[in-house]
N, C-alpha and C positions, 0 to 999 in steps of 0.2 A: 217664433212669432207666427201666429196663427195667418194664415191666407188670405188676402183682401184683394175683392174685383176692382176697388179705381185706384185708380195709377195719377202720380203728382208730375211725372214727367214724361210727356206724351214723345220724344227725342228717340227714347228709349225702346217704345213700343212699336215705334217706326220702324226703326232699325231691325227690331226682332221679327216683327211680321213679314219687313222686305227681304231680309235673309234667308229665311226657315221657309217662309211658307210660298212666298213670292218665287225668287229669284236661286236658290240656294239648295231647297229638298236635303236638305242636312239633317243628320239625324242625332240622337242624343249623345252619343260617343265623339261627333263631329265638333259640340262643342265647349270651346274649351279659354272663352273670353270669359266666364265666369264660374260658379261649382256648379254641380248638374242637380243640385236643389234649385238654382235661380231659373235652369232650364225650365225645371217640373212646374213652377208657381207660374212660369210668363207663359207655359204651354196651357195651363189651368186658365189661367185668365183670357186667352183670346180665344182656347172654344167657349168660354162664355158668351162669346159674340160671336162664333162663327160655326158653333157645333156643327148647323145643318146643311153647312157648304165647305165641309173637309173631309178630305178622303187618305189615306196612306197606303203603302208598298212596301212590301216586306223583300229585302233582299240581302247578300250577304254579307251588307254594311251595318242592315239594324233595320228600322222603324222608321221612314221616312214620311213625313205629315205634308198636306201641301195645302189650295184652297183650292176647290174642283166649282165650279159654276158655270150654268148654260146661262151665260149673258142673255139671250133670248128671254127665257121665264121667269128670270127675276126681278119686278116692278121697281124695288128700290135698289141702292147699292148698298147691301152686310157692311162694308168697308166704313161707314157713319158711326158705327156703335162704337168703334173705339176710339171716338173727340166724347161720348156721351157717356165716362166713365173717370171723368176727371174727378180726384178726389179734393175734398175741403175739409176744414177744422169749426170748430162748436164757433171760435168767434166769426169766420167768416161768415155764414148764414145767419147769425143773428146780428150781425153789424148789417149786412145786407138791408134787411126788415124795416130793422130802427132808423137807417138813413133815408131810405125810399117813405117811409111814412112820416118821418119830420119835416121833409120837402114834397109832401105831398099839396094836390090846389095851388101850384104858383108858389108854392114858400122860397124865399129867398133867408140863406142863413152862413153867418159866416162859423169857419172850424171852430171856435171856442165856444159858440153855443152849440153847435151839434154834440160836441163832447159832453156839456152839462148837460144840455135836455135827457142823454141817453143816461147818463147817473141818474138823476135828478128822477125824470118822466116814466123810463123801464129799470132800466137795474134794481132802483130802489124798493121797486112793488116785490122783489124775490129775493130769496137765501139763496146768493150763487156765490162763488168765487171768484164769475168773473170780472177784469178789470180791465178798464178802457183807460187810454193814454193818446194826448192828444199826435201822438207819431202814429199809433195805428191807424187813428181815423182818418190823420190825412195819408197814411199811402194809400187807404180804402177810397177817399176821395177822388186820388188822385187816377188810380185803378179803372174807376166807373169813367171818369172824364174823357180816359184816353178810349176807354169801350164806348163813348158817346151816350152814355145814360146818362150823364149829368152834363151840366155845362156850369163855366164860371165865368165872374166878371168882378170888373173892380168899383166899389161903393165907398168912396172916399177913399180912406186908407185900408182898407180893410178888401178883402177877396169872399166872394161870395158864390154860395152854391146854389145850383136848383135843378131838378129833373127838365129832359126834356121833350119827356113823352105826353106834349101838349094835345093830343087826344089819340083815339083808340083808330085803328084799323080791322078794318073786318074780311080776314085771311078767307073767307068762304067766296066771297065774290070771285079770289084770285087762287082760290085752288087748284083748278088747272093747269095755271101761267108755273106754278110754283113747283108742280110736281115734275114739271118736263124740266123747271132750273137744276133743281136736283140732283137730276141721274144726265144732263146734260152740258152746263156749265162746270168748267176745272173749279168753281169753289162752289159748287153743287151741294156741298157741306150744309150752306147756311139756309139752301130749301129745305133739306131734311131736317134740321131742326125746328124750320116754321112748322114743316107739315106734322110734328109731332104737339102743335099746339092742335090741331083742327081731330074733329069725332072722328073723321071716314077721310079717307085718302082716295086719291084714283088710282086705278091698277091696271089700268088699258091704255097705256103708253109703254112699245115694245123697241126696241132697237136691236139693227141688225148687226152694227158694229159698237157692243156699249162696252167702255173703255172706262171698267173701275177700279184700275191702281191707282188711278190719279188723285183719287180718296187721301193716302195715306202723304200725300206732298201736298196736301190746303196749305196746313201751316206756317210750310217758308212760302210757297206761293201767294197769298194775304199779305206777308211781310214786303217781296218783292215790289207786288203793285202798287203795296201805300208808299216806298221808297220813290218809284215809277212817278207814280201823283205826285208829289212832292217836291222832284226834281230832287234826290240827294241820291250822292255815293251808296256804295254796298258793299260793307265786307264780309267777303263769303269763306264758309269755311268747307272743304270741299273732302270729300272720304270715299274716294271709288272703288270699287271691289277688284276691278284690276290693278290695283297698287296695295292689294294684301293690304288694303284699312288703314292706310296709311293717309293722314290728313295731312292737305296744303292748303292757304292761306292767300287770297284772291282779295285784290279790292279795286273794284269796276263801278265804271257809271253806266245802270242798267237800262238798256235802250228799248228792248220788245220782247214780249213772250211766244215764242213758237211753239205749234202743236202738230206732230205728225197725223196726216191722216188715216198715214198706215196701220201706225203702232199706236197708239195714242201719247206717247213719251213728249213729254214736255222738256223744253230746252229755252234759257236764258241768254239770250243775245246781252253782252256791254261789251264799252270801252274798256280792257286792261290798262291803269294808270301805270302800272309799273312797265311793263314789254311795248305800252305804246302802240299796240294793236288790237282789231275788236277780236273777240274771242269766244265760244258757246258751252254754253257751262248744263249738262242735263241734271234739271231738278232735282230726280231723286236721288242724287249724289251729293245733295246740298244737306250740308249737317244744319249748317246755321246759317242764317243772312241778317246782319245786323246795318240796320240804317248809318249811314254817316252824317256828315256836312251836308249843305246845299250846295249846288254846282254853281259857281258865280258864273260859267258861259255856256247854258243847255243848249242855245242855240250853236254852237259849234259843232255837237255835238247831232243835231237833227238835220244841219249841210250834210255833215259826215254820211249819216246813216242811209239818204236821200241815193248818194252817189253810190255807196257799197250795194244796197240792193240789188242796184241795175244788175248786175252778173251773180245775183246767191239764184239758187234751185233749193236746193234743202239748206241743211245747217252745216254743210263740209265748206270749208276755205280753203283746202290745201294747206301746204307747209309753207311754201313761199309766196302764196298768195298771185299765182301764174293764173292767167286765164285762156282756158281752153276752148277752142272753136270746134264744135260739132255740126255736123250737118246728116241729116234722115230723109232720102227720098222714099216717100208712101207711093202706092199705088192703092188709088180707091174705086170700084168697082161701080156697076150702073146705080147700083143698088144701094152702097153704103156712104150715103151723103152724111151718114150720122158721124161717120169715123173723121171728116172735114171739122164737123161741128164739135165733136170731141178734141181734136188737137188744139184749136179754138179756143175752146174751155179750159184747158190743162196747160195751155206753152207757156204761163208764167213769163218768164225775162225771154222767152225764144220772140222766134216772128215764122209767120208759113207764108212762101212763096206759089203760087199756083203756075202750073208749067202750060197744061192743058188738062180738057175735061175728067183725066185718071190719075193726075201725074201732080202731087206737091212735095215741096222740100220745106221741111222742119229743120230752124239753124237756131242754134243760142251760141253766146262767149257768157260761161258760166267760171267759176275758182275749181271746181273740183267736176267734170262730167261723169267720172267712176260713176258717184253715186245716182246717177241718171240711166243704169242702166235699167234697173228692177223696173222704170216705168217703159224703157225701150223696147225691152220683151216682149210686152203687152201685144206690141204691131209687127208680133212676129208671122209671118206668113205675107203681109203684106211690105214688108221692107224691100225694095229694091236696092238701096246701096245704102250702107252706111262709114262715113268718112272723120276722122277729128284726128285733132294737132298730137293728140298724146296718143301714140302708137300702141300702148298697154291697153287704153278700152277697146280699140275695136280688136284686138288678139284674144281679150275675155270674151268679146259677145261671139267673135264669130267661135271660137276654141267649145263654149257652151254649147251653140247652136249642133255645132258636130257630134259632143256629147249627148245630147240628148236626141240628132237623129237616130245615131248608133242605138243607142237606148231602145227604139220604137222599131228596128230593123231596117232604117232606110242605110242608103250609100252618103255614109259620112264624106266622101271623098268627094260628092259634088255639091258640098255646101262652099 
């Protein structure tokens, strides 16, 4: 079978892109989930979208491919082109056409005359083969309803159709707004395909931390949030690359979506119905997220959430969900009233105590302080003591600190 650029199942290309090029640097010999013809066709297909931001390394494993880009220079995010490669069949684009033009001006029609108009109005002007059935059109109907291009209502007995792009928008006034959604909203997706209606794009919007894997997780992300909207369950179907691909089976009432500031990794806050405890699921490990029921008591569920917050920092809980009391005496200087107003800004669930004009203490009761340490370091040189209930962080911070005086030639001994 000859080679074809779009793909029916975008699941697929996810996975491939997050493996190989992403997360994985695996090379052709490495893999071995399918023949190394499926390799060569899906390696073909995404430098069609990524030719001129991939780079590779030769070493004595093989040929390793990856995606090389200066976040910096590149206006939009490459990572768009493969939602803009979905393939389709002769009926779907011509059923498209003939629906949107039989409900065009306000037409209200129910399925039975859509199906005759399109025999009847277009088929019959041509020697085709093709053949319409009143099953096709309504799962086409029903298709466009759930995308919000149409709407339906009921006309007696009967169910009726009608577009509901009751007038036009003019995307040039909001060009600007659109081009920063883009490349800065996690479903940034659906700027880049406005902007690919409009002549001229902007290209003088730069960032300095632009965060575009997030590209390749829109599509459970979209899913999650209209579950979120909706108040219903989620079951998720979960394939982490630490459990060697192996997939588990999650179904949670989904509460909030978290976003690292560091990393840009997106992470799914719910309720675990089965374990009975909340639990954080990262996106791009998510195969699939399929809507459930509605939850008959959300509100139990938004008490819940109200209360847990008060002690989260990041997305770590702990094992037994213990909460640990840390406390950071700073020392701040004549001059740096900024590092006051920075704790300020950053202490999250903490609180700063001021002692006198040099002297405050940074305290939280967080589930897990470990992962507080990467921001602790930060006020290294100005820490005067650092104290908490779980004896393992401060033997890390201080164990590091010594580390890396020795490193620089100082006397590890008087850290």
């Amino acid at each position: 079978m000859a080679y074809s650029e779009l793909i029916k199942n975008f699941e697929r290309v996810r996975d491939y892109m997050r493996q190989f090029y992403v997360y994985g640097f695996k090379s052709r010999d490495e893999y071995d989930a399918k023949s190394a013809r499926s390799y060569d066709n899906e390696r073909r297909r995404i430098e069609s979208w990524l030719g001129d931001y991939m780079s590779f390394r030769q070493d004595a494993a093989g040929k390793n491919v990856f995606i090389s880009v200066d976040s910096r220079t590149i206006p939009r995010n490459p990572l768009y082109n493969a939602f803009k490669a979905k393939s389709f069949t002769n009926g779907d684009i011509t059923f498209h056409f003939y629906i949107m033009d039989l409900l065009t001006d306000g037409a209200e029609l129910p399925i039975g005359e859509i199906v005759d108009a399109i025999t009847d109005k277009y088929l019959s002007s041509f020697d085709t083969e093709l053949a319409v059935d009143e099953s096709t059109v309504r799962k086409k109907l029903k298709e466009y309803e759930s995308l919000g291009l149409l709407a339906s209502r009921k006309r007696g007995r009967q169910l009726v159709y009608c577009r509901t792009d009751s007038k036009s928008i003019d995307l040039t006034l909001w060009r600007d707004a659109i081009a920063f959604f883009s490349e800065d909203d996690p479903l940034g997706v659906v700027g880049s395909f406005l902007l690919d209606k409009l002549p001229e794009t902007p290209e003088y919007f730069g960032f300095k931390h632009h965060y575009i894997l997030h590209a390749l997780d829109s599509e459970v992300l979209c899913d999650i949030l209209l579950a979120i909207g909706e108040g219903r369950s989620l079951d998720l179907t979960i394939r982490s690359p630490r459990n060697k691909g192996v997939e588990t089976c999650h179904t949670v009432f989904p509460v909030k979506i978290y976003i690292s500031t560091q990393s840009g990794r997106q992470y799914l806050l719910g309720y675990h119905y089965t374990l009975h405890k909340p639990m954080f699921f990262r996106i791009d490990s998510i195969r699939n997220a399929t809507a459930g029921v509605i939850e008959k008591n959300p509100d139990k569920y938004s008490g819940w959430y109200g209360k847990f917050r008060e002690n989260l920092w990041g997305v770590s809980i702990g094992i037994e969900h213990n909460i640990d009391h840390i406390e950071m005496t700073v020392h701040i200087a004549d001059n740096e009233g900024y590092i006051l107003e920075r704790l300020e800004r950053e202490k999250r669930c903490g609180k700063i105590t001021i002692i006198d004009a040099h002297t405050c203490v940074f305290s939280a009761d967080v589930y897990d302080a470990t992962e507080m340490l990467p921001w602790i370091r930060t006020f290294i040189g100005r820490i005067e003591k650092l104290e908490c209930s779980d004896p393992d962080v401060t033997e890390t911070f201080y164990a590091d600190l010594k580390a890396m005086t020795a490193m620089y030639g100082g006397d590890a001994d008087a850290v």
